[in-house]
DOVEXMI-917520 format. One line per field, with one value per residue (C-alpha): residue in one letter; x negated, y negated, z. Coordinates in steps of 0.02 Angstrom, whole numbers, plus 32768, in hexadecimal, padded with zeros to 4 digits. Layout:
res <- [a_...]
u <- [X_...]
v <- [Y_...]
w <- [Z_...]
This chain:
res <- [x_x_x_x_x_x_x_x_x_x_x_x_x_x_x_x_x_x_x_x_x_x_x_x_x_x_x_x_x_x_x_x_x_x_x_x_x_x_x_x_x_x_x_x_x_x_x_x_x_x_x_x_x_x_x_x_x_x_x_x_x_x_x_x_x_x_x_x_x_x_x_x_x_x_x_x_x_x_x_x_x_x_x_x_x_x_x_x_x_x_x_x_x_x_x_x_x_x_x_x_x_x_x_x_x_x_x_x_x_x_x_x_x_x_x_x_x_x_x_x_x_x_x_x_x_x_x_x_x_x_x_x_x_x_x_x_x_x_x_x_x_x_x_x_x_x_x_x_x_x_x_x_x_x_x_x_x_x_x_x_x_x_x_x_x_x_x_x_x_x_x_x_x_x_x_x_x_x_x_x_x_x_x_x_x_x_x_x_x_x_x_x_x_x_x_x_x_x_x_x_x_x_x_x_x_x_x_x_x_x_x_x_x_x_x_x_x_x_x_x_x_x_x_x_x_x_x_x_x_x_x_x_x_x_x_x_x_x_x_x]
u <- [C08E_C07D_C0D1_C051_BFB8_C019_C038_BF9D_BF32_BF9C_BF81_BF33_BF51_BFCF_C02E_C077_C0F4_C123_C1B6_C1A3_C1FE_C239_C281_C2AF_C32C_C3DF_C3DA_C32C_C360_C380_C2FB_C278_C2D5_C2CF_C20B_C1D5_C232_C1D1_C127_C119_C19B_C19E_C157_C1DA_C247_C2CF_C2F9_C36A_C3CC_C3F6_C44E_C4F8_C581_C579_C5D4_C571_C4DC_C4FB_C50F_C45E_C3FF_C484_C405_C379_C2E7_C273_C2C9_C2AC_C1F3_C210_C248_C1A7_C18A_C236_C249_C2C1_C2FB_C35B_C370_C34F_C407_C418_C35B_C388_C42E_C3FA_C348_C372_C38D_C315_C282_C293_C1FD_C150_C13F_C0A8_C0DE_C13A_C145_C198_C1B0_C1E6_C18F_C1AB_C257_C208_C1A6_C219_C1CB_C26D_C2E3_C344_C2F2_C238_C25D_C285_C210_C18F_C1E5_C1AA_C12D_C0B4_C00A_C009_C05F_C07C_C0B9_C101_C104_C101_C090_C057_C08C_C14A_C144_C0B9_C038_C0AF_C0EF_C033_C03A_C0D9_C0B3_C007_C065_C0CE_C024_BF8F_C004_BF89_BF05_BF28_BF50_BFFF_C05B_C025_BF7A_BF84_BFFA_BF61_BED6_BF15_BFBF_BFC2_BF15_BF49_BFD6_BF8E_BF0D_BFAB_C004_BFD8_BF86_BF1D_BE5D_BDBF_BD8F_BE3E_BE3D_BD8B_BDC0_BE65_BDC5_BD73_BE2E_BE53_BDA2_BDA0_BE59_BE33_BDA1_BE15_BE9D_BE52_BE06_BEB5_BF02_BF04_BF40_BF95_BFA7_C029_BF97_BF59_BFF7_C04C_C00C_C075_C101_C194_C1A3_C225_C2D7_C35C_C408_C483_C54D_C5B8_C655_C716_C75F_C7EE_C884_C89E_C7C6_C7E7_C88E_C81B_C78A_C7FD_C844_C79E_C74B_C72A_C79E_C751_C76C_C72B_C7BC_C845]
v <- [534D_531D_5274_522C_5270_5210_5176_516F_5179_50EE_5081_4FC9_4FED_4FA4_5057_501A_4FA9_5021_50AA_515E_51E0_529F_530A_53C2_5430_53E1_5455_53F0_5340_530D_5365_530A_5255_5283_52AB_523A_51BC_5225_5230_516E_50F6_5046_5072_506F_4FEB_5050_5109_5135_51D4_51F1_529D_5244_5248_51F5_516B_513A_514E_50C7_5057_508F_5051_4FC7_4F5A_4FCE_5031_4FA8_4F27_4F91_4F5D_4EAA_4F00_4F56_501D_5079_5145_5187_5248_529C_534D_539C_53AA_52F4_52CC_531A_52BA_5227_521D_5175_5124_518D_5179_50C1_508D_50B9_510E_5105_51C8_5255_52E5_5389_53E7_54B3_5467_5515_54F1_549B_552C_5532_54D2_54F5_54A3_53F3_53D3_53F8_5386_5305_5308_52FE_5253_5211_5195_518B_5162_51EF_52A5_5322_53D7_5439_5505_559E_55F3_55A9_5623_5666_56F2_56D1_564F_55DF_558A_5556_54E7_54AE_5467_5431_53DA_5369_5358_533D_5314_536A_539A_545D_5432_5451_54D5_5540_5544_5550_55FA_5626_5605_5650_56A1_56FF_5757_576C_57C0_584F_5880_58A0_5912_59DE_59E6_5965_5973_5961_58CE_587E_5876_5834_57A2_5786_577E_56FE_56A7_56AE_5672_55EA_55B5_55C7_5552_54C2_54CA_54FF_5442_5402_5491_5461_5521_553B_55F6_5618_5644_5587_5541_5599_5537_54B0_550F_551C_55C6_562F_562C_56A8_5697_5717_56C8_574E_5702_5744_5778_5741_57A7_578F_57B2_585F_5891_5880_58E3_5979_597F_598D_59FD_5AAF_5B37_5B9B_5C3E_5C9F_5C72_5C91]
w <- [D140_D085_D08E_D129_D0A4_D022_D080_D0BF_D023_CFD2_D064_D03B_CF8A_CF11_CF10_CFC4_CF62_CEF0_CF00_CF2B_CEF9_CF41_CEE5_CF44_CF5C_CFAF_D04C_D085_D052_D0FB_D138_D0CF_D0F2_D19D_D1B6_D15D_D1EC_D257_D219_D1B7_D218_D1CF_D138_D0C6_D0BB_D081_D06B_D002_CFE1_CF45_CF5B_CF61_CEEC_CE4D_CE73_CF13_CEA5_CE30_CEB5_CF20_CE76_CE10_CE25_CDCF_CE2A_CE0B_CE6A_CF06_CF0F_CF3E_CFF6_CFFF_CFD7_CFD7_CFCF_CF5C_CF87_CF1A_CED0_CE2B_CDF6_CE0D_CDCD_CD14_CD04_CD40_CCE4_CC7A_CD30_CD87_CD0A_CCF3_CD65_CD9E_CE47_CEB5_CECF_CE8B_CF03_CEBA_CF5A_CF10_CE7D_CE25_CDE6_CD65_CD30_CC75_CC0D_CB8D_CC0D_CC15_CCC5_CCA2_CC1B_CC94_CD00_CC8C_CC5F_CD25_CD2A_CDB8_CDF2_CE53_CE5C_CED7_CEA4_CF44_CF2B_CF8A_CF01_CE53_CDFA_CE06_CD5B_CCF9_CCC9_CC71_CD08_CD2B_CC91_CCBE_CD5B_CD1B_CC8F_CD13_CD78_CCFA_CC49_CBD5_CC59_CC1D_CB50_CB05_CB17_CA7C_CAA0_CB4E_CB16_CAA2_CB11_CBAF_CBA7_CB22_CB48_CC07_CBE1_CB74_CBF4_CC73_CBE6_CC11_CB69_CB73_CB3A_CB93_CB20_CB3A_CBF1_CBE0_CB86_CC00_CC9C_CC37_CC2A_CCC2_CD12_CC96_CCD0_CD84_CD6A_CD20_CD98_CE46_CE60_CE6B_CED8_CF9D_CFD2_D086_D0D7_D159_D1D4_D1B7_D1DD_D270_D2EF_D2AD_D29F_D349_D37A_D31D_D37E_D35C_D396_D372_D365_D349_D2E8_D2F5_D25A_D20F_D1F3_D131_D13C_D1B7_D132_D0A1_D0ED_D117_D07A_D02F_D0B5_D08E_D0D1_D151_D104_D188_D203_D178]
């Protein structure tokens, strides 16, 4: 699991009395609060989900993140809904680690919540993703922007040096000399951005995985829910 890696290469170090932070999806909140429990008891001296509503969020941080470290490390978990409206309280401390888990849903550079998470500050940073790249290149500079800041350049030349030439070699049209230059792009991008990419297939994985139950729970329907569905259904003509 990516949190016992984390924990365990911030171990000894001042990081360990620092705050971490989650940010994923709300349907695996839970999940990540409760592995962690699992995998790294004791090491937090808090957890702290910060999915809740608004309300019970001002009070989980009134006194300010960085008041939490005189406990010892705490985890924050919270979503990216709740991460981009609560940046100012969010983003007012250093973490020991950011971990983006479905990291591509910051993969707009144009939008209010790439914005701010490129306003987290941490020693270290974790980007979670079923595949780099979601549409097109973009989204690698996106994530390598909340990675690396400036590891891949801004966001015009990185459009100049590597989009804009990838893209015309994948047009029909496209010329023998164009597609040339896209190879040398795209070798020349691999090279900078492979070093930093631990990749995972789902044949490396499945022996950790509990084998696959389905259960089948047939449901009554309601009478308003069977009245609607016959009024929609189609006549059967052939019996008329």
């Amino acid at each position: 699991m990516v949190a016992t890696s984390v924990l365990s290469a911030s171990a000894g170090s001042k990081a360990t009395t620092m705050p971490f932070l989650v940010v994923c999806p709300p349907i695996v909140v839970y999940h990540w609060i409760q592995e962690v429990k699992q995998h790294v008891p004791g090491f937090f001296a808090s957890i702290i989900d910060y999915s809740v509503p608004a309300s019970e969020r001002k009070v989980l941080l009134q006194d300010g993140i960085r008041s939490l470290s005189d406990q010892g490390p705490t985890l924050i978990v919270t979503t990216y809904s709740i991460l981009r409206t609560d940046i100012e309280r969010l983003g007012n401390a250093t973490y020991a680690f950011v971990v983006l888990d479905e990291a591509h849903l910051i993969r707009n550079p144009s939008t209010a919540l790439f914005q701010a998470v490129r306003k987290l500050m941490a020693l270290h940073r974790v980007a979670l993703i079923g595949t780099p790249l979601q549409n097109n290149v973009t989204d690698l500079w996106a994530l390598f922007e909340f990675l690396m800041p400036g590891y891949l350049g801004d966001f015009v030349a990185f459009r100049r040096e590597f989009v804009f030439p990838i893209t015309k070699s994948a047009q029909r049209n496209a010329t023998t000399k164009q597609k040339k230059v896209a190879a040398i792009a795209i070798a020349r991008l691999h090279q900078k951005v492979l070093p930093f990419i631990l990749r995972r297939t789902k044949e490396q994985v499945l022996t950790e995985l509990p084998p696959k139950v389905i259960s089948n729970v047939l449901l009554p329907i309601e009478l308003w829910d069977e009245s609607q569905y016959e009024s929609l259904a189609i006549p059967d003509v052939f019996n008329q």
